[in-house]
Backbone as a printed PyTorch tensor [residue, N CA C, xyz], in Angstrom:
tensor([[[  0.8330,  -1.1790,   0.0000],
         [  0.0000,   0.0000,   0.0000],
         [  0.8790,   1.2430,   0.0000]],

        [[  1.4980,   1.5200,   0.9430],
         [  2.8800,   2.0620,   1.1520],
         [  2.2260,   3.7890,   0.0250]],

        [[  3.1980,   4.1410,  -0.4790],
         [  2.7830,   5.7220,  -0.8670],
         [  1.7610,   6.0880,  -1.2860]],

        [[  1.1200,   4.9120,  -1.9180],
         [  0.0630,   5.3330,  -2.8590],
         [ -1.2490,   5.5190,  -2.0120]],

        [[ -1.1920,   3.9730,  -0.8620],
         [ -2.3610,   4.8210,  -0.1540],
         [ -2.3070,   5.3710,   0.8450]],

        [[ -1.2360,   6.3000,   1.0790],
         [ -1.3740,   7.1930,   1.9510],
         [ -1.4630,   8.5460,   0.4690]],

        [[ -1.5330,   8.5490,  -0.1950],
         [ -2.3860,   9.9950,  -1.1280],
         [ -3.4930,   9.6540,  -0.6280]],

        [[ -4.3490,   8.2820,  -1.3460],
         [ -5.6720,   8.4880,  -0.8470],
         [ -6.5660,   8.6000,   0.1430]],

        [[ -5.4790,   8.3760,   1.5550],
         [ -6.2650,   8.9370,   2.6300],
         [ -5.8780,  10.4660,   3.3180]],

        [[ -4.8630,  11.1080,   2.5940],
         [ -4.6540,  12.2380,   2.3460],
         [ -5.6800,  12.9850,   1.7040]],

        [[ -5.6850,  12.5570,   0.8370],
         [ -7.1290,  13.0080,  -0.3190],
         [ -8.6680,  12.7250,   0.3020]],

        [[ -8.6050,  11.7940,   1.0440],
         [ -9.7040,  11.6330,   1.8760],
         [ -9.8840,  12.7910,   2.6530]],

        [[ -9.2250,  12.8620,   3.7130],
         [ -9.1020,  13.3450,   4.2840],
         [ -9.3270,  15.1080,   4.2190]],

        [[ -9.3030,  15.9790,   3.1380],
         [ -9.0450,  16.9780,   2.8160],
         [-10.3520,  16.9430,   2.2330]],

        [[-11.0500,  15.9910,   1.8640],
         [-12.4290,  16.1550,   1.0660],
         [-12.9990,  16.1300,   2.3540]],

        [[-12.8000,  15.3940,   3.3760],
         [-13.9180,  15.6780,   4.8230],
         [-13.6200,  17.2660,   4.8640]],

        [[-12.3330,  17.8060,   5.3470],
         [-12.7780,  18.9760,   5.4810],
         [-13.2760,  20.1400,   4.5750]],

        [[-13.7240,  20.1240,   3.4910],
         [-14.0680,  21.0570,   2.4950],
         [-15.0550,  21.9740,   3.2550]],

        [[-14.8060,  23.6110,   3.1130],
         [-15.7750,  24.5370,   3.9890],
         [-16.8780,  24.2620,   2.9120]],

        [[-18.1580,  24.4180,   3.6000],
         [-19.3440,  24.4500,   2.7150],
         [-20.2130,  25.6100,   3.3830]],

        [[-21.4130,  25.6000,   2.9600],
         [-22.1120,  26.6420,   3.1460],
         [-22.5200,  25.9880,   5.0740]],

        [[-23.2170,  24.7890,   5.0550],
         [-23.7630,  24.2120,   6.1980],
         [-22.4660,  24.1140,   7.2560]],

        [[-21.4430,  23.8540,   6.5180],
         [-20.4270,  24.0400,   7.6380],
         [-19.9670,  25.3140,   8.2600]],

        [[-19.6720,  26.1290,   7.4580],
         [-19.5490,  27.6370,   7.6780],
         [-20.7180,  28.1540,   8.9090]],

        [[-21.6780,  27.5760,   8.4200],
         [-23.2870,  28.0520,   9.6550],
         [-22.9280,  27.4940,  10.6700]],

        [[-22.5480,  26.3880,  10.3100],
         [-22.1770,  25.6420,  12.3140],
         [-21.0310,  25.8650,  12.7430]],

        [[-20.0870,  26.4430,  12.4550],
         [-18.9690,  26.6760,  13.0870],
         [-19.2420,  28.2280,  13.0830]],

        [[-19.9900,  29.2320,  12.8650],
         [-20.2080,  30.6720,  13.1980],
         [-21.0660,  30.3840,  14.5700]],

        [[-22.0680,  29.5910,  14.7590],
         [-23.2900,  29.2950,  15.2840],
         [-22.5930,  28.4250,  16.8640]],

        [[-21.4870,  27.9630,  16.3900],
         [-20.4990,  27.2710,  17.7410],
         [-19.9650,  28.2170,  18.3580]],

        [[-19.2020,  29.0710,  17.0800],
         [-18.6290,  29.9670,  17.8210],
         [-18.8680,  31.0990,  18.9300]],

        [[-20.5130,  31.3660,  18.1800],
         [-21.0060,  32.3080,  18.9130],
         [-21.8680,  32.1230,  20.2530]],

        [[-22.2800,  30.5770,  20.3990],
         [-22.7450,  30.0940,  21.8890],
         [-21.3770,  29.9320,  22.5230]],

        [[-19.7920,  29.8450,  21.9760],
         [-18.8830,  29.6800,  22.4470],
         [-18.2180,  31.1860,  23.3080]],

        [[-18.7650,  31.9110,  22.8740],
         [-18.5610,  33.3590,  23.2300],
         [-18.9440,  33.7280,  24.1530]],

        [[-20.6680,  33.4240,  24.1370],
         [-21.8910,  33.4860,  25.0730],
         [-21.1690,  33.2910,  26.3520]],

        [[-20.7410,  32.2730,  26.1490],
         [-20.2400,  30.9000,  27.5790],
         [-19.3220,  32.0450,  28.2150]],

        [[-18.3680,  32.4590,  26.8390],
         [-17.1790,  32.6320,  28.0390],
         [-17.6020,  34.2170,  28.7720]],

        [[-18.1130,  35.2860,  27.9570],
         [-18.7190,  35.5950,  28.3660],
         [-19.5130,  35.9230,  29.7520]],

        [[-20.4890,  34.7810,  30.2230],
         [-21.2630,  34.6820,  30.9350],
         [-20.3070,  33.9240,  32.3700]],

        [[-18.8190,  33.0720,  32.0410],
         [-18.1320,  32.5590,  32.9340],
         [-17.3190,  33.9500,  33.5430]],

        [[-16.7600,  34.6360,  32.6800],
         [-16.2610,  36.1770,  33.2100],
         [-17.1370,  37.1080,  33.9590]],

        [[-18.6240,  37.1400,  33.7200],
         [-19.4110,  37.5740,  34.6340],
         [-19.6050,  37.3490,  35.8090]],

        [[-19.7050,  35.8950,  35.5810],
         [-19.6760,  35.0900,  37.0840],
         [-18.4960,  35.2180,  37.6130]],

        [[-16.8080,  34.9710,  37.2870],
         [-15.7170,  35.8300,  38.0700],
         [-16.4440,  36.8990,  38.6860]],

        [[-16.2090,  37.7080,  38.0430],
         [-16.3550,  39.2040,  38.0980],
         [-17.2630,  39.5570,  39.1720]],

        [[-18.5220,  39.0000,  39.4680],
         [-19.5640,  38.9650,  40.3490],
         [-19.2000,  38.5680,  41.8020]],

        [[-18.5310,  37.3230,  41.6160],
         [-18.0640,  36.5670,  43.1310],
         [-16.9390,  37.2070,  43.3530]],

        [[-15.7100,  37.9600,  42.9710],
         [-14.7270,  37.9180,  43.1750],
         [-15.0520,  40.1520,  43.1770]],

        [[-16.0940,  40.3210,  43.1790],
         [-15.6980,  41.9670,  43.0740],
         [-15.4180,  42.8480,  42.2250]],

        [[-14.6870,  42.3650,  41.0560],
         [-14.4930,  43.0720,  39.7390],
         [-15.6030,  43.7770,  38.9830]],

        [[-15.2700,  44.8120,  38.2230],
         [-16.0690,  45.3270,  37.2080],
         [-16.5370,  44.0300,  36.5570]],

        [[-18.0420,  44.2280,  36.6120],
         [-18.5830,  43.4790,  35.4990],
         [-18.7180,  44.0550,  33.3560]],

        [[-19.6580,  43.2580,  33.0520],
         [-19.7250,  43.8370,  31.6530],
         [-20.2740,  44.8510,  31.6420]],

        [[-21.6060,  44.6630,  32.3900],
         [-22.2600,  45.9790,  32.4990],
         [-21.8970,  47.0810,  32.5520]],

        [[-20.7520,  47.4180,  33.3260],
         [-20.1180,  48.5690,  33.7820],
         [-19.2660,  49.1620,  32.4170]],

        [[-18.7140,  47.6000,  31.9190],
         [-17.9330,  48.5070,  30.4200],
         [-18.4730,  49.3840,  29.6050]],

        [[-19.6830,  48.5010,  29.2460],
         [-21.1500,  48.7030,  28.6620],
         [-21.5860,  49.9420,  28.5400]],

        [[-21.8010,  50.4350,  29.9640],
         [-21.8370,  51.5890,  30.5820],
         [-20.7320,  52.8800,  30.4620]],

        [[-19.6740,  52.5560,  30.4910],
         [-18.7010,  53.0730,  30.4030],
         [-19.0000,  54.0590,  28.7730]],

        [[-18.8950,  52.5780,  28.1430],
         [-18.5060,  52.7380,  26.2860],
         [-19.6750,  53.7170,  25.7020]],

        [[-21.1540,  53.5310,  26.1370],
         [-22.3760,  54.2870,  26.3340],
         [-22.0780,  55.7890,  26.4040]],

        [[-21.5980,  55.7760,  27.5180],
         [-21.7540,  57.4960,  28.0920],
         [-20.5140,  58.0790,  27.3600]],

        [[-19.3980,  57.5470,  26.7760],
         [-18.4280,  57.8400,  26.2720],
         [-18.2630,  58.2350,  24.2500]],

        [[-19.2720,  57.1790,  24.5350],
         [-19.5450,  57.6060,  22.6170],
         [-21.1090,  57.0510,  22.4730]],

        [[-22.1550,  58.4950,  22.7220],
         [-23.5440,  58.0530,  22.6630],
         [-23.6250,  57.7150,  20.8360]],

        [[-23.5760,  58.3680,  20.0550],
         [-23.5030,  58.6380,  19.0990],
         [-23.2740,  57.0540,  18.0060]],

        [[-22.3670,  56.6340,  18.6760],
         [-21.6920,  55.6520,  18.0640],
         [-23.2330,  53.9550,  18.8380]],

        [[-22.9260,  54.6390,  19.7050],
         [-23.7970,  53.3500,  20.6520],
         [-25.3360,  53.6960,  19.8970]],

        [[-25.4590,  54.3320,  19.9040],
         [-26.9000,  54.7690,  18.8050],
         [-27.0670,  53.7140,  17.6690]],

        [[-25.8580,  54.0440,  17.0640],
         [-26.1290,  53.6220,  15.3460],
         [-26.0630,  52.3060,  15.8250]],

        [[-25.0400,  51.4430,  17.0760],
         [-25.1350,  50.2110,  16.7110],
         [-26.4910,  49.2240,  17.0930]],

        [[-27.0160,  50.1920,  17.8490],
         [-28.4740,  49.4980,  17.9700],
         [-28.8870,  49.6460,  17.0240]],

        [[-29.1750,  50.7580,  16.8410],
         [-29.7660,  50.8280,  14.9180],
         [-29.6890,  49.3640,  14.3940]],

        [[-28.2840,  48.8220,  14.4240],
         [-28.0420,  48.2840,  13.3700],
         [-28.2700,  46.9920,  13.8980]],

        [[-28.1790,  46.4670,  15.0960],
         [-28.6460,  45.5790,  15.5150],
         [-30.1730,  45.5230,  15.3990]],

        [[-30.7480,  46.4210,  15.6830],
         [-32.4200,  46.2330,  15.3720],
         [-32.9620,  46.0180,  13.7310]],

        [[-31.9540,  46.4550,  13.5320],
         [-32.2470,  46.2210,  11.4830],
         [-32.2330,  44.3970,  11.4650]],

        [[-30.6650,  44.0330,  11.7640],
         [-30.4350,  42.7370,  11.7290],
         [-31.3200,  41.9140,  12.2900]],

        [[-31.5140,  42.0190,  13.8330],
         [-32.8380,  41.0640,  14.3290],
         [-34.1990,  41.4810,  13.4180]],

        [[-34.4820,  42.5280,  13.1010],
         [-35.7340,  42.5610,  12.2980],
         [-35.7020,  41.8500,  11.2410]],

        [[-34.5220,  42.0740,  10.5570],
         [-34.5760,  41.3830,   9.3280],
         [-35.0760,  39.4340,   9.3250]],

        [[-34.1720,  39.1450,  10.5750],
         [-34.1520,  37.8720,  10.1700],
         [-35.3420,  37.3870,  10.9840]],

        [[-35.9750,  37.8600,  12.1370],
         [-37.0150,  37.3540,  12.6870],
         [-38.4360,  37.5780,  12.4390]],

        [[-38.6330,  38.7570,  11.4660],
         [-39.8590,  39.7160,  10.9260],
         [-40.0680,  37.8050,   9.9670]],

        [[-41.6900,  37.5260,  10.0900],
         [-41.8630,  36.5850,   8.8150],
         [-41.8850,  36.8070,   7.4550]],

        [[-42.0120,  35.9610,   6.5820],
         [-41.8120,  36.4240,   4.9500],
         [-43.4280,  37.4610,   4.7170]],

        [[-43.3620,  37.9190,   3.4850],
         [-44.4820,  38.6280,   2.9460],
         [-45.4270,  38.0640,   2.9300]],

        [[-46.6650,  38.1320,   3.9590],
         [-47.8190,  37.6580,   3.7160],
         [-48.7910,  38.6450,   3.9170]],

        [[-50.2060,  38.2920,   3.6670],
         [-51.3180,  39.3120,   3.7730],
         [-52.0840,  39.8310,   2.7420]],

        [[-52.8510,  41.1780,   3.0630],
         [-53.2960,  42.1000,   1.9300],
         [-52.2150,  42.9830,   0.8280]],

        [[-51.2710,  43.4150,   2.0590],
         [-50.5280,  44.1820,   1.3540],
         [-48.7150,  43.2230,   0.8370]],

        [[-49.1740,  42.2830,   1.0660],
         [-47.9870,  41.2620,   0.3140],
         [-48.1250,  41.2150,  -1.5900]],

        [[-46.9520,  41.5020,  -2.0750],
         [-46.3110,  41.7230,  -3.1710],
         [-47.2990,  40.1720,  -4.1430]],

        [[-47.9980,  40.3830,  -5.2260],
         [-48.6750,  38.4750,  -5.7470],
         [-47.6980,  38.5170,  -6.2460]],

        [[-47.8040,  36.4300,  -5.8020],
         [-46.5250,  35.9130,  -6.3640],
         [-46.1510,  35.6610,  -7.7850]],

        [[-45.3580,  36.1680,  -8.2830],
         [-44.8830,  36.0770, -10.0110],
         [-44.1430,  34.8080, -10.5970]],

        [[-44.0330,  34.7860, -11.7390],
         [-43.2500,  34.1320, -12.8290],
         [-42.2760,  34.3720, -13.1170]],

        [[-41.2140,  33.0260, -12.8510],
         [-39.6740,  33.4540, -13.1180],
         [-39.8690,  34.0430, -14.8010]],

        [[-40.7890,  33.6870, -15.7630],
         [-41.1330,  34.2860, -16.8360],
         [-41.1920,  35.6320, -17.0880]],

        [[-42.1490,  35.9510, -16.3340],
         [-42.1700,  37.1210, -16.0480],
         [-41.2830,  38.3770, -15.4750]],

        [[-40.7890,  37.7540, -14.5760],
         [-39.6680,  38.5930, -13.8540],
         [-38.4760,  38.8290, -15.0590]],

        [[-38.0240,  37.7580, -15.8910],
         [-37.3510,  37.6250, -16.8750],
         [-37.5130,  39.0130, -18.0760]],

        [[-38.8930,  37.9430, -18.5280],
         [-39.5050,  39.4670, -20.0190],
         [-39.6020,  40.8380, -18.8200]],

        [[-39.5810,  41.1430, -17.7610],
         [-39.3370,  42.1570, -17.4780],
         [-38.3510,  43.0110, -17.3090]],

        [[-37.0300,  42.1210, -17.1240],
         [-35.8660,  42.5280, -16.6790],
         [-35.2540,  42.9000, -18.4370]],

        [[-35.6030,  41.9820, -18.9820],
         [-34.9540,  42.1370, -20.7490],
         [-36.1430,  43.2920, -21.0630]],

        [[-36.6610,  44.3420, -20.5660],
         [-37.4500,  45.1940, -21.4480],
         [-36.8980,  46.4110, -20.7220]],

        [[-36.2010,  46.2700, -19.6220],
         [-35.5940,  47.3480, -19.0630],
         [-34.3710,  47.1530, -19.3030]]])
């Protein structure tokens, strides 16, 4: 077996890890309950032991640049809206079209 099949479990091997779209989601989605954690373990220091908590940074960063702390709610409220608001339904929902259509429309403009 000797060189040859160690390519193909080389080659194996490199095809398990290929980034994909579903992988990319779960390793952002790890990362970010991974954050949470540590996070929430520094709080708990911080709490038992006396230290400034987050809050206080929080606080800090707030009164120090309102301006800035503004827009990022802004922008956080855009983002959660976006993704938690449901799709278009109702009276005033857009009727649903024809990739046909959408097409002869796009070639007439």
């Amino acid at each position: 077996m000797g060189r040859a099949g160690w390519g193909v479990r080389r080659a194996a091997k490199l095809a398990a890890m290929i980034l994909t779209r579903g992988n990319l989601f779960s390793f952002l989605v790890t990362a970010f309950v991974g954050a949470i954690f540590l996070l929430m373990v520094f709080e708990t220091w911080a709490l038992f032991t006396g230290n400034k908590t987050i809050t206080d940074y929080f606080r800090e960063a707030v009164h120090g640049f309102p301006g800035l702390a503004f827009v990022i709610a802004i922008l956080v409220g855009i983002v959660l809206g976006h993704f938690l608001w449901g799709p278009a339904t109702g009276l005033l929902a857009p009727a649903p079209r024809t990739i046909r259509e959408l097409m002869s429309r796009r070639a007439a403009n």
